[in-house]
KOLVEX-928621 format. One record per residue: residue in one letter; z, y, x of N, C-alpha, C in turn. Coordinates in steps of 0.02 Angstrom, whole numbers, padded with zeros to 5 digits, always signed. Layout:
<atoms>
AZYXZYXZYX/...
</atoms>
This chain:
<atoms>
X+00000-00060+00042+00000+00000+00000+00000+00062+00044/X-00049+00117+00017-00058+00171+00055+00026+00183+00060/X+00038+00247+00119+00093+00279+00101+00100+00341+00085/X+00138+00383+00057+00147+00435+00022+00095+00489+00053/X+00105+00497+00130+00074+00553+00160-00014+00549+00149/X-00020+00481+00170-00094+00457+00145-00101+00485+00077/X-00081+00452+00018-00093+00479-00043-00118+00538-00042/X-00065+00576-00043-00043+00661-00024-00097+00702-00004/X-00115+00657+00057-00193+00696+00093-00249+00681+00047/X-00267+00645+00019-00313+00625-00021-00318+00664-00074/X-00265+00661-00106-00270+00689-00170-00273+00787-00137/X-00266+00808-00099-00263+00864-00066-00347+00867-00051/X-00382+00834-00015-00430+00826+00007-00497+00836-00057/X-00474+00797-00111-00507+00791-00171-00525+00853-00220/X-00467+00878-00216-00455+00947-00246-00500+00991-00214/X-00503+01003-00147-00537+01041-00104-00612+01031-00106/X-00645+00978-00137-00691+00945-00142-00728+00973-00216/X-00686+00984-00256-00673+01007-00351-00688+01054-00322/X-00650+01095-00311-00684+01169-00307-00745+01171-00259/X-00764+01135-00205-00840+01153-00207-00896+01131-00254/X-00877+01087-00270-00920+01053-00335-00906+01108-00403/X-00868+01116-00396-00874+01170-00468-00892+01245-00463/X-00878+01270-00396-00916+01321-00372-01007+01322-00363/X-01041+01256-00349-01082+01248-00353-01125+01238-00413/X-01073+01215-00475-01115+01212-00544-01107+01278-00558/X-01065+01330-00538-01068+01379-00583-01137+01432-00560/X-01139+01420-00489-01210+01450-00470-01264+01418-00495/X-01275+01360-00509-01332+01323-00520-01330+01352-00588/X-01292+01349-00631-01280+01385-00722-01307+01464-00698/X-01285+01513-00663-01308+01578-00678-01403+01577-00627/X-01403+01528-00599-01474+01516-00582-01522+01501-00633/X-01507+01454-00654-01530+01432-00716-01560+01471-00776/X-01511+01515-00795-01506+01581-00840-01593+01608-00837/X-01612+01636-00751-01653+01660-00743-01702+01639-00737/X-01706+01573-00710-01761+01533-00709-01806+01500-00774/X-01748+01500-00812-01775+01465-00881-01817+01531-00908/X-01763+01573-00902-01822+01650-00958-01882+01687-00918/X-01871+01661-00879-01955+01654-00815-02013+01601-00847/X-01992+01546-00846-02016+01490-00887-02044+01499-00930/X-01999+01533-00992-02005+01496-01062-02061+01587-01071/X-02048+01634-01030-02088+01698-01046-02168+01690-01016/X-02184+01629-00976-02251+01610-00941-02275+01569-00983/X-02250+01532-01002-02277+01457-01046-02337+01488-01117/X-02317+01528-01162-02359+01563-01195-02427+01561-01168/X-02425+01614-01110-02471+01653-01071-02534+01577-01058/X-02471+01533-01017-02518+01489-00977-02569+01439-01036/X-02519+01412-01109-02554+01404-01154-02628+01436-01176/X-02615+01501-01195-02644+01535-01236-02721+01552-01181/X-02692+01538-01107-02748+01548-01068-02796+01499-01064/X-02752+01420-01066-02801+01359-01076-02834+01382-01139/X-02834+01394-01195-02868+01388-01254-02915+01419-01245/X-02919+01485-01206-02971+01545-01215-03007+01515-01164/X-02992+01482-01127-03045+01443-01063-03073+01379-01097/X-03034+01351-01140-03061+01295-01178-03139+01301-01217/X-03142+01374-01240-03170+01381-01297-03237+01408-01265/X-03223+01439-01176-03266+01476-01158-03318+01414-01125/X-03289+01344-01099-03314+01313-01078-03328+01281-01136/X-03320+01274-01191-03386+01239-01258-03445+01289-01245/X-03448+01350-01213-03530+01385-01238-03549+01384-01173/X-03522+01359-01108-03541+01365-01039-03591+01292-01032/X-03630+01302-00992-03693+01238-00966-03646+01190-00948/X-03655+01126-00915-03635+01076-00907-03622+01104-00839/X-03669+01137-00796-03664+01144-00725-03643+01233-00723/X-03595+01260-00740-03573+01309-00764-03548+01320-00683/X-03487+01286-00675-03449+01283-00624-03442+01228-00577/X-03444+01216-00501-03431+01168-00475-03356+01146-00462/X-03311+01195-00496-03234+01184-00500-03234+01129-00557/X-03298+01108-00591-03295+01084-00675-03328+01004-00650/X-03353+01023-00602-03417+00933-00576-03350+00873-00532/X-03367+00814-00564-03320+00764-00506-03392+00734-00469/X-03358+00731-00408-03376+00693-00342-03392+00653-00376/X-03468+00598-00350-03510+00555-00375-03459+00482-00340/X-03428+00516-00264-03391+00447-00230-03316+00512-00210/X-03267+00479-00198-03205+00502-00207-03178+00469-00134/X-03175+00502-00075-03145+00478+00002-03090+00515+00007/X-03069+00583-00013-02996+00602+00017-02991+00658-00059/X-02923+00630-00044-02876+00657-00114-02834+00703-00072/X-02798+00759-00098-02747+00792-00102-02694+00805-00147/X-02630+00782-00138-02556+00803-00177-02533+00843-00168/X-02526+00895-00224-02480+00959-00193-02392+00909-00239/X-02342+00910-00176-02272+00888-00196-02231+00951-00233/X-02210+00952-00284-02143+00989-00293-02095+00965-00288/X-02052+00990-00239-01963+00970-00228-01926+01020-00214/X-01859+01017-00232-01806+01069-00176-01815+01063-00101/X-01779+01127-00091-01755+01137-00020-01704+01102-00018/X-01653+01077-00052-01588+01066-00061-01582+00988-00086/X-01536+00979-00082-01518+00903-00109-01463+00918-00169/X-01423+00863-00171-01349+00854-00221-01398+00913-00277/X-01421+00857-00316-01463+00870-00375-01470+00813-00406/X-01433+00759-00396-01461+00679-00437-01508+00656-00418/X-01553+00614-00436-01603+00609-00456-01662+00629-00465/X-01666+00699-00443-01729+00750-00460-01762+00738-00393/X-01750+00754-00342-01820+00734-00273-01856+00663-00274/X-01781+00618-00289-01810+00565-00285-01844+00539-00325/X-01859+00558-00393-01897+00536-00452-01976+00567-00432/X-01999+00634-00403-02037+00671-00388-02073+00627-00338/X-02030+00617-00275-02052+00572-00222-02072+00502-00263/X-02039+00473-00273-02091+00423-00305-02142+00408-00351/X-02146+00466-00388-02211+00476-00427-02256+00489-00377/X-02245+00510-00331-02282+00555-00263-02303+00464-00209/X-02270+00419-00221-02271+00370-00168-02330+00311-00214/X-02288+00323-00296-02347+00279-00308-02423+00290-00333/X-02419+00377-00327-02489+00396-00323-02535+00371-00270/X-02490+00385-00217-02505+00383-00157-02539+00311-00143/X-02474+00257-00157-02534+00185-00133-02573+00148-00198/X-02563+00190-00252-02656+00180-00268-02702+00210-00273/X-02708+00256-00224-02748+00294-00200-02789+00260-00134/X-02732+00248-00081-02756+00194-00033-02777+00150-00051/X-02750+00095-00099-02791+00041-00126-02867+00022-00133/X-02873+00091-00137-02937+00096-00159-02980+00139-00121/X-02953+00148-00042-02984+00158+00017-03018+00207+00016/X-02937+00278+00005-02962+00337-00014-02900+00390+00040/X-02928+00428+00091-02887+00475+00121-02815+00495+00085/X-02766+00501+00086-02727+00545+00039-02676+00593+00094/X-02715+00642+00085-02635+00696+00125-02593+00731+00070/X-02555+00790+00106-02528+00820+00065-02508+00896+00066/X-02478+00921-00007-02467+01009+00021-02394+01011-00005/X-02358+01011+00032-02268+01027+00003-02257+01084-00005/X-02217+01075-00071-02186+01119-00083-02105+01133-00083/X-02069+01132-00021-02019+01090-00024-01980+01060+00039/X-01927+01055+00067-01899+01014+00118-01897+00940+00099/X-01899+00936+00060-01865+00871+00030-01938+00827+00009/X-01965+00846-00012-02044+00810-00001-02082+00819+00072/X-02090+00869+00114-02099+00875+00194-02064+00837+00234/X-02011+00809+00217-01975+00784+00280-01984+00690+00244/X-01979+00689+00191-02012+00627+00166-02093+00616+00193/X-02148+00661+00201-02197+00651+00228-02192+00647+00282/X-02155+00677+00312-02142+00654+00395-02112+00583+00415/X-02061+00583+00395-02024+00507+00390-02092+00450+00376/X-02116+00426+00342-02179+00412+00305-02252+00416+00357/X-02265+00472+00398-02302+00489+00441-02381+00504+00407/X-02357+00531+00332-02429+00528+00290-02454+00631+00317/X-02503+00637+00312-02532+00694+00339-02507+00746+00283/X-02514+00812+00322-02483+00874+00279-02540+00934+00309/X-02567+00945+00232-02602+00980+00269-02588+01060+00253/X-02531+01057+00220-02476+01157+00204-02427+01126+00179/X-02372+01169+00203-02303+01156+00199-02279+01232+00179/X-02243+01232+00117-02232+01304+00075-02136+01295+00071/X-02108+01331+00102-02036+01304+00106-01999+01382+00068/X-01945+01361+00050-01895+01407+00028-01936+01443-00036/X-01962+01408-00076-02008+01442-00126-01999+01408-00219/X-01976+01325-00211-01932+01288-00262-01866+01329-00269/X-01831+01334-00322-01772+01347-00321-01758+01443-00312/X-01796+01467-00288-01780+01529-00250-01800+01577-00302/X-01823+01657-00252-01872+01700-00289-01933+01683-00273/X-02008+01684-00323-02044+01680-00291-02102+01715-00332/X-02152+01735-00290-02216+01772-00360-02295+01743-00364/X-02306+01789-00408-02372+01743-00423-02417+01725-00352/X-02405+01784-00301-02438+01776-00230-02430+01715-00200/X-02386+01689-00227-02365+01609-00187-02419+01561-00212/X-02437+01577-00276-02494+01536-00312-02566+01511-00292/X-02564+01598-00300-02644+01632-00291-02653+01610-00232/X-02594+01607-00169-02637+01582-00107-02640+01503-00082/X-02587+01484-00110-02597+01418-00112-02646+01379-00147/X-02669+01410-00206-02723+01393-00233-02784+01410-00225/X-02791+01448-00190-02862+01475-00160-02887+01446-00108/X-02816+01404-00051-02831+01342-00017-02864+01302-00035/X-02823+01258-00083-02853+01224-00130-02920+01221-00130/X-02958+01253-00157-03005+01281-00186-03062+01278-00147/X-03030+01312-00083-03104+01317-00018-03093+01229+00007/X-03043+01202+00021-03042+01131+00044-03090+01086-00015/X-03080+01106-00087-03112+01065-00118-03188+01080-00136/X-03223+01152-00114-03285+01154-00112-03309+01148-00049/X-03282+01143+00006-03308+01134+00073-03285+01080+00100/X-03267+01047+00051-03268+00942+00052-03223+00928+00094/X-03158+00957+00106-03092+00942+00141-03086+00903+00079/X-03052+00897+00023-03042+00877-00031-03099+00829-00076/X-03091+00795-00107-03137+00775-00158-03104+00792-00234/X-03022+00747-00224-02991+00765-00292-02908+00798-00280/X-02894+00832-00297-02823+00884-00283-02778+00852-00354/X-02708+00826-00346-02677+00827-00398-02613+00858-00373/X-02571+00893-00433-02502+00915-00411-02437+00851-00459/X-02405+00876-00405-02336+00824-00456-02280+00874-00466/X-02248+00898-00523-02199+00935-00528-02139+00908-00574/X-02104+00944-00583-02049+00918-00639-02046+00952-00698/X-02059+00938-00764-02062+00942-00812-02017+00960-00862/X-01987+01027-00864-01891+01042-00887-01933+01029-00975/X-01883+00963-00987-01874+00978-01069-01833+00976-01092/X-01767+01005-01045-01698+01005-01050-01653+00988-01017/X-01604+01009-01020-01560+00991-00979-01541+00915-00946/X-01558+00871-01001-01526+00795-00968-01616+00761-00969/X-01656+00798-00944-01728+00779-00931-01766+00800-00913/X-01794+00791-00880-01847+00829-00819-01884+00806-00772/X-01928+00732-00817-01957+00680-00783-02013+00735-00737/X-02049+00683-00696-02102+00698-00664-02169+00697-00699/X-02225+00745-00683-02266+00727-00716-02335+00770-00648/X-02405+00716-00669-02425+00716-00623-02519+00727-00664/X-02523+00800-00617-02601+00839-00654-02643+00827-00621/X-02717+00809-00633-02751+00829-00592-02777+00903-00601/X-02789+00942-00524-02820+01023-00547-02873+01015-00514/X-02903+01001-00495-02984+00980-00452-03011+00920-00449/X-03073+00913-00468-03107+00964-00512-03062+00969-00597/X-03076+01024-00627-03020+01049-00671-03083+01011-00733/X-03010+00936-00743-03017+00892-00821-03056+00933-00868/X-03082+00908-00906-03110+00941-00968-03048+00979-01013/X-03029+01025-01011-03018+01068-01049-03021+01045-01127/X-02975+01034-01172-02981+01034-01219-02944+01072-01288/X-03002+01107-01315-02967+01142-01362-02922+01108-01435/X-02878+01147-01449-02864+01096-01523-02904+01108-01566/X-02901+01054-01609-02953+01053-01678-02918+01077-01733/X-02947+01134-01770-02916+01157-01828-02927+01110-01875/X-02876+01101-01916-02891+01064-01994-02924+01146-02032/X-02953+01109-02068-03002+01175-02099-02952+01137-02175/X-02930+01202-02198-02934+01174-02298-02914+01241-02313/X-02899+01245-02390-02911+01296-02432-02851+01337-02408/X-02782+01322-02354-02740+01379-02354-02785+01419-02294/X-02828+01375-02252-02827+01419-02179-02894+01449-02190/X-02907+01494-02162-02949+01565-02159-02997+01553-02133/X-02981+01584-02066-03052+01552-02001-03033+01538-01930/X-03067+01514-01917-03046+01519-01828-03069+01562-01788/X-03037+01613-01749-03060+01660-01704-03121+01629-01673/X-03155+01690-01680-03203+01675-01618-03219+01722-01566/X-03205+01682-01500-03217+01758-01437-03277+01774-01439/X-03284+01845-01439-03340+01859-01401-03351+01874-01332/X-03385+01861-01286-03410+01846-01236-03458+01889-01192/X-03436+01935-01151-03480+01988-01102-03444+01990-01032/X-03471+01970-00993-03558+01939-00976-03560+01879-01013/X-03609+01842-00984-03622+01770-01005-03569+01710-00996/X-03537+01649-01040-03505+01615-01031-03498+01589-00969/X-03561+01573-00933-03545+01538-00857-03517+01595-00811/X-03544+01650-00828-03516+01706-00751-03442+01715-00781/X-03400+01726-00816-03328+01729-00850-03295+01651-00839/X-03350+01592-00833-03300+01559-00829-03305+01538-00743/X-03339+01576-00718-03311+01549-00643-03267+01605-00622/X-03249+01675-00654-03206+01729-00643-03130+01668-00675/X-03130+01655-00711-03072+01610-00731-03032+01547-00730/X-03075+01505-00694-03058+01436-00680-03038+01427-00639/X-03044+01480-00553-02989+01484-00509-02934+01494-00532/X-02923+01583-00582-02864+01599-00617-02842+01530-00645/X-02878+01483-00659-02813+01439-00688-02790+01376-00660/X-02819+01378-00593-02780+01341-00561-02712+01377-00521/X-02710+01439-00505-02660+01483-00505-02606+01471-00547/X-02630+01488-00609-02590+01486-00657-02563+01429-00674/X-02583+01347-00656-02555+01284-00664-02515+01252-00620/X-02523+01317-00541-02459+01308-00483-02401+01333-00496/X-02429+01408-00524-02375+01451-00550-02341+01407-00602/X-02351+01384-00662-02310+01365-00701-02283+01291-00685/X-02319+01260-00618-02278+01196-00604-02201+01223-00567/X-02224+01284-00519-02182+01294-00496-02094+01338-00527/X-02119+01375-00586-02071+01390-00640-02032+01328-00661/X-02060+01282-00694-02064+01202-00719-02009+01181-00666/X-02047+01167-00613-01976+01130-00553-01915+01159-00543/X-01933+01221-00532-01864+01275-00519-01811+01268-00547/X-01840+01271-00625-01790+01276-00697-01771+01199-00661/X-01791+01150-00681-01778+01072-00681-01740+01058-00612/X-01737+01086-00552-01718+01086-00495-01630+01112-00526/X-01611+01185-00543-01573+01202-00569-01506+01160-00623/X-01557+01148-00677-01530+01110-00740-01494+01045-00706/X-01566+00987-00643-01526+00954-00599-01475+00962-00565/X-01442+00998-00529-01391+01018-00469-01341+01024-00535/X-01355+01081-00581-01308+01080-00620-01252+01018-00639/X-01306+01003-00682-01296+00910-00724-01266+00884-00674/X-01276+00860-00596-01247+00823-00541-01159+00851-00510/X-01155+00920-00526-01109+00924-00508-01067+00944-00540/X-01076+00929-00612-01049+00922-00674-01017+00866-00658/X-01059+00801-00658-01031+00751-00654-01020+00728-00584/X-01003+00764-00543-00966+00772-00476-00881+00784-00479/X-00882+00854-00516-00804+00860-00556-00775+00823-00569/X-00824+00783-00643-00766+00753-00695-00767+00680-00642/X-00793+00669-00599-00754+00630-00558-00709+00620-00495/X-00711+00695-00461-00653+00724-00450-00609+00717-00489/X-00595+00745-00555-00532+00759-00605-00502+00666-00606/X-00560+00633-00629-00555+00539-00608-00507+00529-00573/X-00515+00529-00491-00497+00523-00436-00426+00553-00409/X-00418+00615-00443-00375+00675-00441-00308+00621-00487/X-00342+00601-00548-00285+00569-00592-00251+00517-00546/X-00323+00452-00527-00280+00401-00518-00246+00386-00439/X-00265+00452-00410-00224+00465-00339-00175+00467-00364/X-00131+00527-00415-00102+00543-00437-00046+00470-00463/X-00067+00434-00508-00047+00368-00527-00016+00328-00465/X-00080+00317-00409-00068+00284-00351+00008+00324-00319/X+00003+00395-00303+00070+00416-00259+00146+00408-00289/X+00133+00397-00381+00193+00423-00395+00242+00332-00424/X+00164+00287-00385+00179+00202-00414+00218+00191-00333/X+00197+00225-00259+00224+00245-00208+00293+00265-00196/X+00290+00319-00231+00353+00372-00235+00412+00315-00250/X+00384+00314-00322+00447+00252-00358+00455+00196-00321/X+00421+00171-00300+00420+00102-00236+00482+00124-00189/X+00460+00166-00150+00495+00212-00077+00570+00224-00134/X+00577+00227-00176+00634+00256-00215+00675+00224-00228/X+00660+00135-00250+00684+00091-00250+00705+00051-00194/X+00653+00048-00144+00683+00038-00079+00751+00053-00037/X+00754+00136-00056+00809+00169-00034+00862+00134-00076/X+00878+00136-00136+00915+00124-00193+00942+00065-00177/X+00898+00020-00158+00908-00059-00120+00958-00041-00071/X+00930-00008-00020+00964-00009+00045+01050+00007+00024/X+01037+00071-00014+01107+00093-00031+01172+00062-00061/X+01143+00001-00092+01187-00032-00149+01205-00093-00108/X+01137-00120-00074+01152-00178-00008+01224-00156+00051/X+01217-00090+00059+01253-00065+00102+01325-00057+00071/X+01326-00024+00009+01393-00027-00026+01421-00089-00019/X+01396-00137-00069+01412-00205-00080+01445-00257-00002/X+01396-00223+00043+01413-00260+00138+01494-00228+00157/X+01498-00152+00117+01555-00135+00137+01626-00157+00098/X+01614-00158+00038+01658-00211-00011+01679-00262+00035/X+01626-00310+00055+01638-00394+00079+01680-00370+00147/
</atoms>
């Protein structure tokens, strides 16, 4: 059985442990705050931008854009990773990383280049470990402040690698906040940019009409002004997406970091005072042994 001082330190030690864990959810909670109304104020925008690109590519030629054509043969892929800089988040890098690992070997399978673009310590140092190629590394930019410039240039990489045949097909992997206790991975392709699809109105006697854009210049010259913009705009909102979900994670983890501190805190507590009384009785022994020796 431990002894008292042991206990003592432990349960001392534990406590000290609580308050960094609970100092750390409370930052991850006022992080959070801001990240989400970053989020939830882009998501509109980024919607409402697929639709108007949806609708522009129904009146655009087939060969409108070469951001719009897939490679006839497919030799090197690109992953852009989203992860933290940070760890003690649960579950969140590592769910990312392995959406990211099993992209990865069926991609090889099928005897196809795959490098990568991090976004992230925690996906970079996994590609290193791993020894898979990196071909941009974007650090301190998950989790943090960051602006649309982070996008625009990362995606404009993109962009020249995949028309000047560094690339054939570009996908990103990010995390997906649909709340607090969820924030699976989910994995896009942005090059060449999927068919676009608009929703289909139900037509009946309550609904009116469906907008229709009009269009100056011509559909193809507007939609090559815009189909970069929206690969921008699908980094930008992966990277909102992770942040929030990066956040909500650390939170959630050191939530349940606490309440197992408070755990630990109890049954130390139990353990010193099942000690105490032990050491208490011992003495009590000694004392009554000793009386009784002096009687005889």
């Amino acid at each position: 059985m431990a002894t008292l001082k042991e206990v003592q330190s432990k349960i001392t030690s534990v406590k000290k442990t609580k308050q960094i864990t609970k100092a750390m959810n409370m930052v991850a909670t006022s992080r959070l705050r801001g990240a989400q109304t970053a989020m939830e104020a882009f998501r509109p925008y980024a919607e409402k931008f697929s639709e108007v690109l949806g609708n522009i590519a129904d009146k655009a030629g087939d060969d409108a854009s070469p951001l719009l054509t897939p490679r006839e043969e497919v030799n090197k892929v690109n992953i852009v990773l989203m992860t933290s800089d940070r760890g003690l988040c649960g579950g969140f890098n590592f769910n990312l990383i392995e959406a990211a690992e099993k992209l990865m070997k069926e991609k090889l399978s099928q005897g196809i280049d795959v490098s990568f673009t991090n976004f992230g310590k925690k996906g970079r140092d996994w590609c290193r470990n791993n020894k898979v190629q990196i071909t941009r590394e974007y650090l301190g930019v998950v989790g943090g402040k960051f602006g649309f410039n982070v996008a625009s240039t990362s995606g404009q990489e993109l962009i020249d690698g995949f028309l000047d045949g560094s690339f054939d097909e570009v996908y990103v992997i990010l995390a997906n906040f649909q709340g607090m206790a969820a924030q699976p991975p989910v994995v896009k392709q942005l090059l060449p940019i999927p068919i676009i699809e608009t929703a289909d109105a139900e037509i009946d006697d309550d609904t009116s009409y469906i907008a229709e854009h009009i269009i100056e210049p011509s559909p193809d010259e507007l939609l090559n002004e815009m189909l970069p913009k929206n690969i921008f705009i699908q980094i930008y909102n992966g990277l909102l997406e992770t942040s929030t979900s990066e956040h909500a994670a650390r939170m959630k983890a050191m939530d349940n970091a606490t309440k197992a501190c408070n755990d630990m805190i109890e049954n130390l507590t139990l353990a010193y005072n099942k000690a105490r009384q032990a050491a208490i009785t011992m003495e009590l022994m000694d004392i009554i042994g000793g009386a009784e020796a002096l009687k005889g």
